[in-house]
C-alpha positions in Angstrom: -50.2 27.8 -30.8 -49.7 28.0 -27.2 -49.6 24.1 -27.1 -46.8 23.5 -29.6 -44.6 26.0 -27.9 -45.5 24.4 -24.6 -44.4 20.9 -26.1 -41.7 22.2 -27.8 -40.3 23.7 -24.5 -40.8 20.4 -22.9 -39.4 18.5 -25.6 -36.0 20.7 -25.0 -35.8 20.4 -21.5 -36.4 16.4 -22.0 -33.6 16.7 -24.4 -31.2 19.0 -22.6 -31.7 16.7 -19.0 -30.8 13.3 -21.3 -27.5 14.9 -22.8 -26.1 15.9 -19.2 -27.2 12.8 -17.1 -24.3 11.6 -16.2 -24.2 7.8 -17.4 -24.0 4.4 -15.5 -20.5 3.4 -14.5 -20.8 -0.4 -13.4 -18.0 -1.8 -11.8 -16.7 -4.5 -14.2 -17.7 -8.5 -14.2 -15.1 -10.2 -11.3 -12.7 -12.5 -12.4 -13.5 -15.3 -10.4 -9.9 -16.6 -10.5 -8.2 -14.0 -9.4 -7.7 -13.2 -5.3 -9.0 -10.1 -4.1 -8.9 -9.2 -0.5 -11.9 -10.9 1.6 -10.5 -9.7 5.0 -13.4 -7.9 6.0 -15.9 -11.1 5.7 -14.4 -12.8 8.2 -13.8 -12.8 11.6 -12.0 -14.3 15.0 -14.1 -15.7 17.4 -12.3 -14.0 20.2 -12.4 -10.8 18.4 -14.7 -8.1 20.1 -18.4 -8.0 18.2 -18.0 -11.6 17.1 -21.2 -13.3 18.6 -23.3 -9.2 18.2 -22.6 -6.7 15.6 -19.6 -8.7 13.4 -22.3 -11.6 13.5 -22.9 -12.0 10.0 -19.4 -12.6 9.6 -18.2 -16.1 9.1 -15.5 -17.2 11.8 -11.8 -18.1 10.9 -10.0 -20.1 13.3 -6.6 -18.5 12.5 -3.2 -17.9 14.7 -3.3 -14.8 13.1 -7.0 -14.2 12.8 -8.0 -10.7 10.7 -4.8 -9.5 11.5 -3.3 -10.6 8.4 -4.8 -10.2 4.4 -7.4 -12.9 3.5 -7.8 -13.8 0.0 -10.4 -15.6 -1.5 -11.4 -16.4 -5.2 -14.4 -18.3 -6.9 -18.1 -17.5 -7.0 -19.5 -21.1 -5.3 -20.8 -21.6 -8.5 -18.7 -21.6 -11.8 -15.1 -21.7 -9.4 -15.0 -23.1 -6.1 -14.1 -21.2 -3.8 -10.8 -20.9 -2.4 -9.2 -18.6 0.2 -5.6 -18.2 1.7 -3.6 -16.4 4.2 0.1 -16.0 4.3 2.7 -16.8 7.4 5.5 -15.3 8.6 7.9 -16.7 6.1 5.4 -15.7 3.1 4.3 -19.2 2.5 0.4 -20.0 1.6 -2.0 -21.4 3.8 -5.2 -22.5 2.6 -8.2 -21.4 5.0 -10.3 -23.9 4.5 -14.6 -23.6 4.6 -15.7 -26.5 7.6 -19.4 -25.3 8.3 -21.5 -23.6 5.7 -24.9 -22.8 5.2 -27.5 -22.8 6.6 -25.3 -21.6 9.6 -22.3 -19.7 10.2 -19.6 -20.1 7.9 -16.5 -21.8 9.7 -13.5 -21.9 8.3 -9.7 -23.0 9.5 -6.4 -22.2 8.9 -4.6 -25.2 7.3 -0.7 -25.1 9.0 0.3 -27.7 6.1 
């Protein structure tokens, strides 16, 4: 007696913590053709923390460095990979990948 009372008890709290786990939110699949913001992957060479802690960073050889959005789209994979920063005038400059693995990623602004 004292065993199915003890299961049934157990049985309800199993029940009761499934119901109010709160479920898994993953963050949608990327769309790998569309530009999202990759400023924070990159940075200048001159900038402080570029050869120590920002060292996992690749370098972009940029006039206007991380001072300005970076925008990159593709996986490597399925869509190459392709990133872009803007001027002054609002015109768009590729920033293109020179160096890759198995070093540092390079990669320069194109001014044409």
């Amino acid at each position: 007696m004292f065993a199915r009372i003890l299961s049934g008890a157990l049985l309800t709290a199993a029940a009761a913590t499934l119901a109010l786990a709160p479920t898994a939110s993953a963050d949608p699949t990327p769309d790998w053709n569309t530009f999202y913001d990759k400023t924070a992957n990159f940075v200048a060479p001159f900038d402080p923390g570029a050869f120590g802690d920002k060292g996992d960073r690749a370098l972009v050889l940029s006039p206007y460095g991380t001072g300005r959005v970076i925008e990159c789209k593709g996986d490597g994979h399925y869509v190459a990979v392709y990133c872009r920063q803007f001027d002054d005038q609002g015109r768009e400059h590729a920033i293109t990948q020179i160096i890759s693995a198995p070093f540092r990623g390079v990669y320069v602004y194109n001014p044409f």
